[in-house]
DRENZA-325628 format. One record per residue (C-alpha): residue number from 1; residue in three letters; z negated, x, y negated. Coordinates in nm, 2 decimals. Each point is the difference from the previous one (the first is absolute). Last residue first. Example, Ala and Ser with C-alpha at 12.3 -4.5 7.8 and 13.67 -1.06 7.14 Angstrom:
<romars>
ROMAR    i   aa      zz      xx      yy
ROMAR    2  SER   -0.71    1.37    0.11
ROMAR    1  ALA   -0.07   -0.14    0.34
</romars>
This chain:
<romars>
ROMAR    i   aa      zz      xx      yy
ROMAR  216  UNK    4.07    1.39   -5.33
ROMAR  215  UNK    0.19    0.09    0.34
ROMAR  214  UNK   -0.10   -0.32    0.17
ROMAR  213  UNK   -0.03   -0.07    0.36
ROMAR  212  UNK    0.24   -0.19    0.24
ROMAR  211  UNK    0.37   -0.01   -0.16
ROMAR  210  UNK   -0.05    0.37   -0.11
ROMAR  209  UNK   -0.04    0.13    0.39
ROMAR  208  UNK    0.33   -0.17    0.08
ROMAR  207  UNK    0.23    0.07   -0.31
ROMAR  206  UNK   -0.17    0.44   -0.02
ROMAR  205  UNK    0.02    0.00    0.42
ROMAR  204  UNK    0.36   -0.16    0.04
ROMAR  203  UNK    0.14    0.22   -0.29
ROMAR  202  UNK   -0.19    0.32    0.13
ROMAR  201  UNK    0.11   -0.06    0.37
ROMAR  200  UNK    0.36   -0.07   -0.15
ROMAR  199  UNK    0.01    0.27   -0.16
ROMAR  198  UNK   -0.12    0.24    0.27
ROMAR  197  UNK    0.28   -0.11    0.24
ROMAR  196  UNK    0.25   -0.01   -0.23
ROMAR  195  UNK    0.27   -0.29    0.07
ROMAR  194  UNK   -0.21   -0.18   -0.25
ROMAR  193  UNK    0.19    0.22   -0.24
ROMAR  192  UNK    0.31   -0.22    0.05
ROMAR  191  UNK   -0.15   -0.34   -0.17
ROMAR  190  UNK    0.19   -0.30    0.09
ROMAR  189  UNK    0.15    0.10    0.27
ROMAR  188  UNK   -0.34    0.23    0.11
ROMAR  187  UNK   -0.18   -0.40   -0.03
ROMAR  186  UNK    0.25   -0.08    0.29
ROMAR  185  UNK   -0.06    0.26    0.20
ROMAR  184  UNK   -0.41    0.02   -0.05
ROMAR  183  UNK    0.01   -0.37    0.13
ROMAR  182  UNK   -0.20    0.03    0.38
ROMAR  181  UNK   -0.23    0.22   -0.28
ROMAR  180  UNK    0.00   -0.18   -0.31
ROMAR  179  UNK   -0.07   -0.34    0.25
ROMAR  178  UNK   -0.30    0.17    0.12
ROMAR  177  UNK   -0.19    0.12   -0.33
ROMAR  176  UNK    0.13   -0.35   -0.16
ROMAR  175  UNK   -0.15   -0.17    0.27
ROMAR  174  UNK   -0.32    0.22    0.03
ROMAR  173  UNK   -0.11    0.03   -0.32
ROMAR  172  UNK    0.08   -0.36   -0.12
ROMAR  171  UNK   -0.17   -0.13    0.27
ROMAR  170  UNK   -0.33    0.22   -0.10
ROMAR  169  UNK    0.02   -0.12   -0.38
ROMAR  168  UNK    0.00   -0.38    0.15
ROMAR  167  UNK   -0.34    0.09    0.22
ROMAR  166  UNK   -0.13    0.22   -0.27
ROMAR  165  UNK    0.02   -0.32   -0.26
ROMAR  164  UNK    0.22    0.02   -0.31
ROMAR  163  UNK   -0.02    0.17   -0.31
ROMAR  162  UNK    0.04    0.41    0.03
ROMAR  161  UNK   -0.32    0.17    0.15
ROMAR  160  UNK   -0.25    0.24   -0.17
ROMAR  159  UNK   -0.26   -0.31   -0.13
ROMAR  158  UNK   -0.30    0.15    0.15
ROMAR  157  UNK   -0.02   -0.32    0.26
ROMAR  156  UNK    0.37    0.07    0.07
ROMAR  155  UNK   -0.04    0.37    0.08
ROMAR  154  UNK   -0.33   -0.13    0.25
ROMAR  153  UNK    0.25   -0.24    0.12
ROMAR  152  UNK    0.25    0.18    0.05
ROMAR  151  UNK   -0.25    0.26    0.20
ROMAR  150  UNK   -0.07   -0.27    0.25
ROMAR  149  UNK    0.35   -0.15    0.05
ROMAR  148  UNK    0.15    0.37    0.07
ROMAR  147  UNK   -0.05    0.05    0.37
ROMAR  146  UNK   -0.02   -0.36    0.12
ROMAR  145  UNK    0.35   -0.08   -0.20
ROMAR  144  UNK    0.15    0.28    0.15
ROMAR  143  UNK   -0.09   -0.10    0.34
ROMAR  142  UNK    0.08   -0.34   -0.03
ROMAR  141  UNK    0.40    0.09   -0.12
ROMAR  140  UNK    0.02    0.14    0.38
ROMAR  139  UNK   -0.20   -0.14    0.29
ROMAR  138  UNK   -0.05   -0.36   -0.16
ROMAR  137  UNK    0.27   -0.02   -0.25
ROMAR  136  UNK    0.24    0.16    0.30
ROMAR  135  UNK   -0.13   -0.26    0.26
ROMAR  134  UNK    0.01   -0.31   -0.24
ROMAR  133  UNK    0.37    0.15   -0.06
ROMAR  132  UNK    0.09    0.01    0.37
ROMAR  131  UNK   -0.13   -0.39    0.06
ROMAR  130  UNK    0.17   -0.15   -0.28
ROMAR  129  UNK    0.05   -0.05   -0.38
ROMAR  128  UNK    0.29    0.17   -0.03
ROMAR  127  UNK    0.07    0.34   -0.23
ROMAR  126  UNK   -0.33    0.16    0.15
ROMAR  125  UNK    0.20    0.22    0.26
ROMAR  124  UNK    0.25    0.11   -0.23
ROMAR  123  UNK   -0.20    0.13   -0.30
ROMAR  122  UNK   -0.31    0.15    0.19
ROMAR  121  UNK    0.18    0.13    0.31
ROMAR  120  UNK    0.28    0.16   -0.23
ROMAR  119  UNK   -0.28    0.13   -0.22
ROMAR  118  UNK   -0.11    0.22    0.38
ROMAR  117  UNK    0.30    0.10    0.06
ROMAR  116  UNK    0.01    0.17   -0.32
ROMAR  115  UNK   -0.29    0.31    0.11
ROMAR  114  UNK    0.02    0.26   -0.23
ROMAR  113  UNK    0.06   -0.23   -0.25
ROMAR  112  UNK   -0.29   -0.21    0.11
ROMAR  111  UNK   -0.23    0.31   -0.01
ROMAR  110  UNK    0.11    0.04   -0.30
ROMAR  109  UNK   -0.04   -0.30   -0.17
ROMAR  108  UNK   -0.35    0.02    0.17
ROMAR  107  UNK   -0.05    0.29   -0.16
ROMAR  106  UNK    0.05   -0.10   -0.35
ROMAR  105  UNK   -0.24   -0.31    0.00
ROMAR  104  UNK   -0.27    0.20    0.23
ROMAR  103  UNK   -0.01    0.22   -0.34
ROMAR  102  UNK    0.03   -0.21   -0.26
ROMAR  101  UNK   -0.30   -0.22    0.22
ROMAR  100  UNK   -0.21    0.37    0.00
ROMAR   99  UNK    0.03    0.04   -0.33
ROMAR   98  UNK   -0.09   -0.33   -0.10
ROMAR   97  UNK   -0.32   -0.03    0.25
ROMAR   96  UNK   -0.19    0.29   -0.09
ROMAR   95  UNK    0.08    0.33    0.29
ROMAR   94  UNK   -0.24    0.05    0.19
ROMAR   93  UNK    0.23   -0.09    0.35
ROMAR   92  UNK    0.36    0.03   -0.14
ROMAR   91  UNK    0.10    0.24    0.32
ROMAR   90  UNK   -0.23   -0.12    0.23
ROMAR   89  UNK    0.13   -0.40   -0.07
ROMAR   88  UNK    0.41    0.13   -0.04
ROMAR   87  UNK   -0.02    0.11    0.36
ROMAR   86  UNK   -0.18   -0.31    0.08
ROMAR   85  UNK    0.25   -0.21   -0.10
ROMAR   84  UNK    0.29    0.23    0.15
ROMAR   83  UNK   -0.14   -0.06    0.34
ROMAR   82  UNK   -0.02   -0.36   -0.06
ROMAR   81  UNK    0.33   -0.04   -0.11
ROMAR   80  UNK    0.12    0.21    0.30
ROMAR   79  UNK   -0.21   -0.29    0.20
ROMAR   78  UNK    0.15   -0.20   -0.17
ROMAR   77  UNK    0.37    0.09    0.12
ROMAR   76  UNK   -0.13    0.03    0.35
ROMAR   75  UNK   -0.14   -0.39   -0.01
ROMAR   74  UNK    0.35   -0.08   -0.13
ROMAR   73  UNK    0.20    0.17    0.31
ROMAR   72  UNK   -0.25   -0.18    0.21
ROMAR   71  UNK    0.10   -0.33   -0.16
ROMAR   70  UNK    0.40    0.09    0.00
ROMAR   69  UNK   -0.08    0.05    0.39
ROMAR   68  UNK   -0.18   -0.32    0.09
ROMAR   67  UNK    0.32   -0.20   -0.23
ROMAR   66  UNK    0.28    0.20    0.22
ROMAR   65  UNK   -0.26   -0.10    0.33
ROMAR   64  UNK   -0.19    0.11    0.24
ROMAR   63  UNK   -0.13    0.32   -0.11
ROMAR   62  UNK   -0.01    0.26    0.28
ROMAR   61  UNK    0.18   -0.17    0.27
ROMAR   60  UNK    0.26   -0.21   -0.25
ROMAR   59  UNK    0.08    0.35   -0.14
ROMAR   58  UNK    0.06    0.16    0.37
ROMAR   57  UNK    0.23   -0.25    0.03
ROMAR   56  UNK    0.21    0.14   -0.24
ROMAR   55  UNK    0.05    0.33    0.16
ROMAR   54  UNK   -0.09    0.29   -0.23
ROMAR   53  UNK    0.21    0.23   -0.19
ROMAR   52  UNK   -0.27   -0.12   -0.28
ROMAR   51  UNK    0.38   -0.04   -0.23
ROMAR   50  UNK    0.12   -0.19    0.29
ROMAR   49  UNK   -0.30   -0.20    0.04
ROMAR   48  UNK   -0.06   -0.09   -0.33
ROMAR   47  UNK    0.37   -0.14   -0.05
ROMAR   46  UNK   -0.06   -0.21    0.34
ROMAR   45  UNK   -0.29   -0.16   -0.12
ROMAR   44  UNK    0.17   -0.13   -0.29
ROMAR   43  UNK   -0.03    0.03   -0.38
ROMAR   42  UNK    0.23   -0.18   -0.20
ROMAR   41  UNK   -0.30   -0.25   -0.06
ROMAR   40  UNK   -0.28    0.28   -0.06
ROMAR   39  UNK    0.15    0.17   -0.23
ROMAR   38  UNK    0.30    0.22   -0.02
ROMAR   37  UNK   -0.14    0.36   -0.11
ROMAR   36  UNK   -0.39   -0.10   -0.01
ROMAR   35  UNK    0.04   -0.16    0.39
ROMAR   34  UNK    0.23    0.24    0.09
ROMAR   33  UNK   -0.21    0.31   -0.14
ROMAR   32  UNK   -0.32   -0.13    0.14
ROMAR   31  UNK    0.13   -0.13    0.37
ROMAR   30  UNK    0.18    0.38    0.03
ROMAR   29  UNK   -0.37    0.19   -0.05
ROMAR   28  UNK   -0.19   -0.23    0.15
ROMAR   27  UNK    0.21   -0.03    0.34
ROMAR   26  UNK    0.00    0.39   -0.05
ROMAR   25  UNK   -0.36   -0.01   -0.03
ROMAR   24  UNK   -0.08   -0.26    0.33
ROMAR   23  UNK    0.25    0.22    0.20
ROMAR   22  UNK   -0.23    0.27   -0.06
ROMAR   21  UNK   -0.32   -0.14    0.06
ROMAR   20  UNK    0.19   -0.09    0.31
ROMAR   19  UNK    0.10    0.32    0.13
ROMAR   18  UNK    0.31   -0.04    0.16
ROMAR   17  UNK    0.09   -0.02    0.33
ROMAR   16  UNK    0.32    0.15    0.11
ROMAR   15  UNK    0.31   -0.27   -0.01
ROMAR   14  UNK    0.07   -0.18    0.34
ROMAR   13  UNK   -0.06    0.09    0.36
ROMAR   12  UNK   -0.38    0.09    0.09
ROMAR   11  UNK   -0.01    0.37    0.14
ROMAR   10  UNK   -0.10   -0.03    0.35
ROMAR    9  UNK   -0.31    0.20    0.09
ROMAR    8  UNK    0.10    0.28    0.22
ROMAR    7  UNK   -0.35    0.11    0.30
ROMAR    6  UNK   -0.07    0.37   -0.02
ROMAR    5  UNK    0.12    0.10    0.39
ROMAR    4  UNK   -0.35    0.01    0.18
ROMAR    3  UNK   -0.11    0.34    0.10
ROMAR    2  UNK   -0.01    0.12    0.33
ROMAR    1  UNK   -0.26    0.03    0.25
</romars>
């Protein structure tokens, strides 16, 4: 008896299949620098999917929509927040409340400098009153003010915080912390050393982390 001939599957015409998971990261990846880069406006579909190397229906499968994808693209940005909260809990954990507030303070200016695309979401984004600014305040801006509202209060409470309210010192963190970052170039024509990495972390750290808590 003889043996069957191996039966030939047809290979399907078109591009290979890609992994999805990793279509799904490269659409990420481009949708998060075009989005921080341009905004959300200048932003099309077919920008993402070019820079994904994807096809740009593929974009309308997976997410639906420009506005469904800038929303995903926000959720993944807090959940780096998130992950960089909880770094700083472990490492400050035991620590009394001042210290470890100077010390969240300072990293989260570096974290966000590290990270920039992340202030351009927070300045930009919340510059109208509409839906995509509700959306960053809520997944975004309402993250930081969950994580340090309850030790402010306890630094307010023991008198350690500059005059105003945590909610109105908080804003002023975060704007100005954003908008020095999207605006480093024009604050280095003003003042050159700023074009210093390291300076400009200290400068933004010592202003930023002194407009919240008291150095008497």
């Amino acid at each position: 008896m003889s043996a069957q001939a191996p039966v030939r599957r047809s290979r399907p015409r078109g591009r290979p299949a890609r992994d999805r998971s990793v279509c799904s990261r490269e659409l990420g990846d481009a949708a998060i620098t075009l989005f921080a880069a341009k905004g959300y406006d200048a932003t099309t579909l077919k920008d993402i999917a070019e820079v994904a190397a994807v096809d740009p229906s593929l974009i309308s499968y997976q997410f639906g929509s420009k506005l469904d994808l800038w929303k995903a693209v926000i959720v993944d940005v807090g959940d780096q927040l998130r992950a960089k909260f909880a770094e700083i809990r472990r490492a400050t954990q035991g620590d009394d409340v001042e210290p470890a507030m100077r010390r969240t303070l300072a990293d989260i200016v570096h974290f966000m400098l590290e990270h920039p695309r992340i202030a351009h979401f927070m300045a930009r984004d919340t510059y109208r009153d509409n839906e995509r600014a509700d959306w960053v305040e809520e997944k975004l801006a309402g993250l930081l003010f969950d994580y340090l509202r309850p030790a402010l209060d306890q630094l307010r409470a023991a008198g350690r915080l500059r005059p105003g309210t945590p909610d109105m010192l908080l804003l002023h963190f975060n704007y100005s912390l954003s908008f020095s970052i999207i605006r480093r170039e024009r604050l280095v024509r003003a003042a050159p050393e700023l074009a210093d990495d390291a300076v400009f972390a200290a400068e933004l750290t010592t202003m930023l982390v002194g407009s919240i808590l008291r150095d008497d």
